[in-house]
C-alpha positions in Angstrom: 139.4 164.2 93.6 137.8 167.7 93.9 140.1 170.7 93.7 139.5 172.4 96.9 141.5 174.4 98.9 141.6 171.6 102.0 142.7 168.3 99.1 145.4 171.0 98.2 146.7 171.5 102.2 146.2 167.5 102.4 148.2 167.0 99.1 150.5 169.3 100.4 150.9 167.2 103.9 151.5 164.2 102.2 154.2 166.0 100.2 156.1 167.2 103.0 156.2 164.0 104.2 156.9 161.2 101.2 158.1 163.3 98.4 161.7 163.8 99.8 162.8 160.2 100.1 163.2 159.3 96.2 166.3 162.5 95.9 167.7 161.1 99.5 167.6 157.4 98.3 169.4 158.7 95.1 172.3 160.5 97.1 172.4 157.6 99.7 173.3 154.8 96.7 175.6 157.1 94.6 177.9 157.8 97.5 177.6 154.2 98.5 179.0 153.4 95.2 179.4 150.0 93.4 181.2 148.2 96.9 179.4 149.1 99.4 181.3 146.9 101.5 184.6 149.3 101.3 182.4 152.4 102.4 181.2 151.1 105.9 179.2 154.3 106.6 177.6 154.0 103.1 176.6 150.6 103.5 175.3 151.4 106.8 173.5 154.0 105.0 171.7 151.9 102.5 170.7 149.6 104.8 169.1 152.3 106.9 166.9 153.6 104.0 163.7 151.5 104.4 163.8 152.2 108.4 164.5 156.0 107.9 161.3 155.9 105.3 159.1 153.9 107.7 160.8 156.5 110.4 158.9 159.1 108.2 155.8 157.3 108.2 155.5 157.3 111.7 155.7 160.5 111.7 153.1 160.6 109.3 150.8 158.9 111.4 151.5 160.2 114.4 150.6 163.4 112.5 147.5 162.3 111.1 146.2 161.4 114.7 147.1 164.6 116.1 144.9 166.1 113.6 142.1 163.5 114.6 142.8 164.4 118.2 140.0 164.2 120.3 137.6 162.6 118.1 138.9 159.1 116.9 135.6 158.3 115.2 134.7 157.0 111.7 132.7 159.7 111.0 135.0 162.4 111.9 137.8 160.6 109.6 135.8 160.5 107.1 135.3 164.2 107.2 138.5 164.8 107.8 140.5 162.6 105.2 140.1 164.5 101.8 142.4 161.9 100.2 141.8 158.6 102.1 143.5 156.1 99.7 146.6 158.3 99.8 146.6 158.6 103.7 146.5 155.2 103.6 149.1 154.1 100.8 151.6 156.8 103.3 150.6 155.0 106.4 151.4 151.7 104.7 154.7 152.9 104.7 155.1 151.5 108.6 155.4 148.1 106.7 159.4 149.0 106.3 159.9 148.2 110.1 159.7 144.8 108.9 162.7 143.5 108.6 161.5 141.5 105.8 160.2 143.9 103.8 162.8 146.3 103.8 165.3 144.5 102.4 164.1 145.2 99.0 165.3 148.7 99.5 163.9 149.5 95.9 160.1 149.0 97.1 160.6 152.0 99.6 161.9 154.5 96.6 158.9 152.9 94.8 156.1 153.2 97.6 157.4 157.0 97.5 157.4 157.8 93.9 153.9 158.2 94.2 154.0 161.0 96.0 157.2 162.5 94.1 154.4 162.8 91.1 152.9 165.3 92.6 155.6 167.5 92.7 155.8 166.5 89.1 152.5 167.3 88.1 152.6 170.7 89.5 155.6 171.6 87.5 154.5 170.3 84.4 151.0 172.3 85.0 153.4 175.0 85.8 155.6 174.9 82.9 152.3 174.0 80.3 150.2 176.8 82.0 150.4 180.5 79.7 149.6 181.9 83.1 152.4 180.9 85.8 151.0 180.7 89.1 154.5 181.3 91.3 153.0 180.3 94.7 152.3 177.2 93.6 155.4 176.5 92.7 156.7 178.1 95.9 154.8 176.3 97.8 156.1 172.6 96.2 159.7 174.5 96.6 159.5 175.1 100.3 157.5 171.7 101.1 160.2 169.7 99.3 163.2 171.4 100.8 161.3 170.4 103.8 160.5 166.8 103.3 164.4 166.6 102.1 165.4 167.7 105.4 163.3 165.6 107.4 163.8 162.2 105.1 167.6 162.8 105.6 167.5 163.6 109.2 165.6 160.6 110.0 168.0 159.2 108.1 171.2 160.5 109.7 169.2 159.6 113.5 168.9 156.3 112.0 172.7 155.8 111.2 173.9 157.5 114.0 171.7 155.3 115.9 172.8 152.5 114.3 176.9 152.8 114.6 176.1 153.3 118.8 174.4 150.1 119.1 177.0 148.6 117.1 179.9 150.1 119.4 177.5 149.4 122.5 177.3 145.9 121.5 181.1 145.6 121.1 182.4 147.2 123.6 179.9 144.8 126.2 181.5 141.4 125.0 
């Protein structure tokens, strides 16, 4: 990977996106506790994760095309795509629609470690570096209080979601 300016915005994307979900996923199972089955909205929680992440990834994609937007082609993606294998390793994240897949909830919080690393990496560069470079670390500050926002509000749609179709569904039988 080269260090220019446009792998940085792209790093930075994929970051406000992913990098969110591994804190969420955290707060989700500790207020679940042990007995998830006493907590009904926290097991309704936990069983949302995966969904909300592949929520995320949508997102993601539907963001990446809007970028692509009007040219679809393979040359133009190429161009465009500074980091292709991690586009597409955050794009595979749509595989947590599947209900079969995302019942191993711990292969979401592991699909988005990779992207937690980068926020990471910057802070150990940051801490290592003589020379701090504060918008760097502003920058990681602001995208993660964004991609915490958005991971839990697709979470929170989820749930909500969820508990209506569930009251829906009672109240018609």
């Amino acid at each position: 990977m080269d260090n220019s300016f446009f792998t940085y915005l792209q790093q930075l994307e994929l970051m406000a996106f992913f990098s969110g979900y591994p804190l969420i996923y955290a707060i989700v199972m500790v207020f679940a506790g042990k007995n998830p089955e006493k907590n009904s909205l926290g097991d309704r929680a936990v069983s949302m994760l995966p969904f909300a992440y592949a929520l995320v990834a949508t997102l993601f994609l539907g963001f990446e095309l809007k970028k692509l937007y009007p040219d679809y082609s393979l040359e133009n993606i190429k161009l465009t795509m500074r980091m292709p294998r991690l586009v597409l390793w955050g794009v595979c994240a749509l595989l947590f629609w599947i209900p079969a897949i995302s019942r191993n909830r711990i292969l979401s919080l592991i699909h988005s470690l990779v992207f937690f690393f980068f926020l990471i990496k910057d802070l150990l560069t940051q801490v290592s570096a003589s020379s701090a470079n504060n918008d760097t670390m502003k920058n990681d500050r602001d995208i993660y209080t964004n991609s915490l926002l958005l991971n839990l509000g697709a979470l929170v749609l989820l749930t909500l979601l969820s508990f209506l179709y569930t009251r829906f569904k009672k109240s018609k039988f």
